[in-house]
N, C-alpha and C positions, 0 to 999 in steps of 0.2 A: 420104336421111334416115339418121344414125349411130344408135345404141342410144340415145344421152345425148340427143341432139332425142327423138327417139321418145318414152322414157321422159315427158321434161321436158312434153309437148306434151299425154300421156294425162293426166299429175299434175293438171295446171292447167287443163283439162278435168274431172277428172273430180269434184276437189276442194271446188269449190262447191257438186255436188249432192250429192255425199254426205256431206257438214256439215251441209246442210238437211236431210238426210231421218234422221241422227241428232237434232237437232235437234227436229224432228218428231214423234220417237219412233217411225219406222216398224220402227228397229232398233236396236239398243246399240250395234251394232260393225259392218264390211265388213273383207273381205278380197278386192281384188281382182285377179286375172291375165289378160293378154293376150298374145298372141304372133301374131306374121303374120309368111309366108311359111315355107316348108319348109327343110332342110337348111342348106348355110354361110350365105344370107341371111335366115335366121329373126332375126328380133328378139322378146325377152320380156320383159315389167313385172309386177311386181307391188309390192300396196303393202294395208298396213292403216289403218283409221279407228277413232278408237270403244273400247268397252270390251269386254271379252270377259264381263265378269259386272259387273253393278249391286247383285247380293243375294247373300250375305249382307254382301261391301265390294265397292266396285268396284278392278275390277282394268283397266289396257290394255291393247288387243288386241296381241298380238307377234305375228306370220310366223308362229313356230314354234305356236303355239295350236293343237288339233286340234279340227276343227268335226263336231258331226257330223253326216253326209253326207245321211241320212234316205234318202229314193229315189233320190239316187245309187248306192244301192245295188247298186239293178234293172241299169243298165247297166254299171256299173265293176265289178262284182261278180258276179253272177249271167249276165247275159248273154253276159260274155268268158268266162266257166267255161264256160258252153252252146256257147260258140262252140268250147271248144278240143276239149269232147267229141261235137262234129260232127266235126270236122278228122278227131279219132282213129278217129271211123266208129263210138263206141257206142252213138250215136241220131243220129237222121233229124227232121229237119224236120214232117214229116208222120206220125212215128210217133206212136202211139194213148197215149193217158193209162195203161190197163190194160198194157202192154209198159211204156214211161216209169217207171211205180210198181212195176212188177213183182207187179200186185195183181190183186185182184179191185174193178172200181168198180161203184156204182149206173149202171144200164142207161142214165138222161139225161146222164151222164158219159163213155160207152167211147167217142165217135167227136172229142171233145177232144184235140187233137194240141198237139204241142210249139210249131208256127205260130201256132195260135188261142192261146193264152196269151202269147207272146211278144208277138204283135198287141194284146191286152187285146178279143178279140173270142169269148171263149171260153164266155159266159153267166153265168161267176159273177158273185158279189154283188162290190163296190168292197173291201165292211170289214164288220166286225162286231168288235164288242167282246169278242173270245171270252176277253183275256184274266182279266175277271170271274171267267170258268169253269177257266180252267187255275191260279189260285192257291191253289185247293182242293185240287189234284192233286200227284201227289208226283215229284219235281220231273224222275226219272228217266223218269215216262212222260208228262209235256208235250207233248215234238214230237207222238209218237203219236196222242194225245188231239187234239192239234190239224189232223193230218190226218185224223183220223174226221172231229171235226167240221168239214170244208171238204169232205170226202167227200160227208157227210147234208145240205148244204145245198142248198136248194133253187135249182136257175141262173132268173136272175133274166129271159134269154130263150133261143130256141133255141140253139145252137153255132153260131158263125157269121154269128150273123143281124145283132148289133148291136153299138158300141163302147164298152166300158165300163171304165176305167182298174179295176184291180183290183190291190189288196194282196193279195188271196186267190189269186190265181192264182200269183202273183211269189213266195209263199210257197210254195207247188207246184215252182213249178221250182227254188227252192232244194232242196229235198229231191228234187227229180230228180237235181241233181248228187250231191249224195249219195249214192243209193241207185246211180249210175251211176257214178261213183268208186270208192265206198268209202273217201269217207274224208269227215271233217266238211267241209263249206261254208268256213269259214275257211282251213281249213289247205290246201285243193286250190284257193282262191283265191292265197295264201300264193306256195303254190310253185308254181302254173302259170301265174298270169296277173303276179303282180307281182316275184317274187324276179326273173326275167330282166330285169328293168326297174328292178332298184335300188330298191323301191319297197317292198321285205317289212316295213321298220320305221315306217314312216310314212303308207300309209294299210292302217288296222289294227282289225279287231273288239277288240272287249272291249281298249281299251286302258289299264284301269286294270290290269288282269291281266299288262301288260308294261311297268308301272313309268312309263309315263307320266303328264306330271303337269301338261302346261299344257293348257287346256283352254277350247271358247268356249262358256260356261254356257249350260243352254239352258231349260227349263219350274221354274217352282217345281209339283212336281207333287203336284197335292191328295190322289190315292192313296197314294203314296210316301211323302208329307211329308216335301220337303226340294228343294232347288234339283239339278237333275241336271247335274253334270258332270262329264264321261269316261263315263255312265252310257247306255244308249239311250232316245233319248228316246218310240219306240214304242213302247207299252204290251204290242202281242202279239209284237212283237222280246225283248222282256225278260225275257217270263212265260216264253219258252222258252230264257233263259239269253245274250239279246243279240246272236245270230247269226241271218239269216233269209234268204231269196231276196229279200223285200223293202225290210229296212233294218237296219243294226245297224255299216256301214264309217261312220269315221271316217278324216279326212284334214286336212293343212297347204296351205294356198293351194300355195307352191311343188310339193308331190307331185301335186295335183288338174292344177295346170293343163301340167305335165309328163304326166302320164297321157293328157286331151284331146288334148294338142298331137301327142304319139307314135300316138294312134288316128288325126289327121289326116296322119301321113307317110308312115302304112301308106295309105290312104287313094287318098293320090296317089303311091302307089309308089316314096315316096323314106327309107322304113324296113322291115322285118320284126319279127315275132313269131315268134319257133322253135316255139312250140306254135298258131299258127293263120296262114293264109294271108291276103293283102291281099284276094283273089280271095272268099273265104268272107264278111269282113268289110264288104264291098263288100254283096253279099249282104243281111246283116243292114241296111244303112244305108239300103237300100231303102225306100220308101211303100210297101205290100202292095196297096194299093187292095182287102182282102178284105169289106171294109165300105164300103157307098157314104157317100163326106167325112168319114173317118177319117185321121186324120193319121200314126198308127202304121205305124210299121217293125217290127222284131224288136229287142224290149227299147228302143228309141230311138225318142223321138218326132220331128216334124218341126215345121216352121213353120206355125200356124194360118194360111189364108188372110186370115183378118181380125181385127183385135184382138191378134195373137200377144205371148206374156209375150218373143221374141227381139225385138220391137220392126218399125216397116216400111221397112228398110231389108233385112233378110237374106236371102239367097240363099233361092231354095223349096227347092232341095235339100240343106238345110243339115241336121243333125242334134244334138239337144240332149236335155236331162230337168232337171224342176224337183225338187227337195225341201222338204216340209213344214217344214223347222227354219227355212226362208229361203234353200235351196242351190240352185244353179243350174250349169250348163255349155251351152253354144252351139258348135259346130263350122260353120264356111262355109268351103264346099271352092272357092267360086268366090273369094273375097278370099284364102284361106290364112290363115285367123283364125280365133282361138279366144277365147272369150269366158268367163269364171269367177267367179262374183260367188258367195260364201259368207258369208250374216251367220247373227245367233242371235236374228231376228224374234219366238220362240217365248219367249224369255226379255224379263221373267217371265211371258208368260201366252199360251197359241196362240191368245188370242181376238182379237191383236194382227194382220190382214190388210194392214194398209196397204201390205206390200210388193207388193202385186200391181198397181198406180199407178206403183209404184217401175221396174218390171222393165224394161219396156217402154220406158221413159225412160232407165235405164240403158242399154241395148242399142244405142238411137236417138245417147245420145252418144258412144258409143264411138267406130263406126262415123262419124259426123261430124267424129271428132278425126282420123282416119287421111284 
């Protein structure tokens, strides 16, 4: 099979369902990439549908449009930073929350490791609205104020005991790179995990701030008042200035699924990162089993045994993460495939779920087209 079948084979595949599920209304717009196999016999597609904004005019979706990412954040972002300051040896896997922050924590906190968060098994709460409370604050002591309060919250079970996806935690480890850096979250994303990868201009926090200007619209938000785009569309991403361990990257179909595609070559040992080893990464892509029928690795989910949003055909050891805006990534190391579906579900309104119908279907014909 050449690139031009390939391609022509996915198109017309994949063309009809996602006409219906705009259509539908599940979403305004897709943008979506594929690629299978490693090194000189890799093939990759991608392709847009749809609109990138309905309000305030509609506009269509172009390649170049930046989506934003939501909890691709946690792994494209936060977890290769983590990864590259294990490499370095300035924290440990298993080292303590109180070392990690360099602080003093409340005593139900001190025995929370960099594992248990990475895992999403660390006791805290999912979310809390905190950013109500930080928009009263002045603006220089947010992050602060928002680590107090994730400090003062009460964990919702023991450490370790149960699995609980958590925005509060991912928020945490963003500010671990930080504080283990020294230097902001963006900018030690910037230049460790994406500038060797060609990757520094396009997928990018706060992209209004570097003159970008195409954009796939996402909530008309009733706080905000006004349609959000370039903007982040999480509310405690925002309060603290659009940077977070948990969401604030934005990215082009083409950079997302070139990112996936290069975690799968490392993978199978047919690329390198100069700032973290395949051996480390390997590591991370693991099922932890620290929670009994948890599906989590470190920052990287896996495939649900039943019902999974990668659909039932994917490898178990395959490795993915969804996003709240409609974002998604899939890796299967057994097929050499990567899978990238990024729409803007949330525009106009988050109360729009239908994509979760979608996913699953999506994934199922991928894989069917190949």
């Amino acid at each position: 099979m050449d690139d031009g079948s390939f391609a022509t084979g996915l198109y017309e595949n994949l063309d009809p369902l996602i006409n219906d599920a705009i259509m539908g209304k599940l979403f305004p717009g897709a943008a979506v990439g594929v690629s299978i196999n490693c090194g000189p016999q890799k093939k990759s597609f991608s392709a847009v549908w749809g609109h990138s904004s309905l309000f305030p005019r509609q506009k269509i979706l172009r390649k170049e449009n930046l989506f934003d990412l939501a909890s691709l954040t946690k792994p494209f972002a936060t977890t290769l930073a983590l990864i590259c300051l294990v490499q370095e040896k300035k924290i440990e896997l298993d080292e303590p929350l109180p070392s990690l922050l360099q602080r003093n924590v409340p005593p139900d906190k001190k025995n929370i490791t960099l594992r248990h968060l990475l895992n999403h098994c660390s006791g805290l709460a999912d979310h809390h609205p905190f950013y109500q409370q930080l928009v009263a604050v002045d603006e220089q002591e947010r992050k602060n104020t928002l680590l107090n309060l994730i400090l003062a919250d009460e964990l919702i079970w023991p450490v370790g005991s149960k699995a609980l996806y958590s925005d509060l935690g991912f928020i945490l480890l963003g500010m671990i790179v930080e504080i283990q850096s020294g230097l902001p979250l963006d900018i030690f994303v910037r230049e460790k995990v994406m500038t060797p990868l060609g990757l520094a201009d396009t997928m990018v926090f706060n992209p209004r701030q570097k003159d970008k200007k195409d954009f796939a619209a996402t909530e008309n938000c009733p706080w905000r008042g006004k349609v959000l785009t370039g903007e982040v569309h999480d509310d405690n991403t925002y309060a603290v200035g659009g940077v977070s361990g948990q969401a604030g990257l934005f990215g082009a179909i083409d950079s997302v699924l070139f990112l996936a595609s290069f975690l799968l070559e490392v993978w199978q040992d047919q690329a390198a990162h100069p700032h973290f080893s395949g051996e480390l990464l390997k590591e991370f892509f693991k099922r932890q089993d620290m929670v009994k029928g948890s599906t989590w690795a470190l920052g990287f989910d896996t495939p649900s045994p039943i019902g999974s949003s990668a659909g039932s055909f994917i490898s178990k050891d395959s490795v993915g993460h969804l996003g709240f805006t409609g974002t998604s990534f899939w890796i299967d190391p057994q097929r050499q495939l990567v899978m990238v579906l990024l729409t803007n579900r949330v525009h106009p309104s988050r109360e729009n779920n239908l994509i979760r119908l979608f996913r699953p279907v999506f994934h199922d014909r991928v894989i069917e087209s190949l």
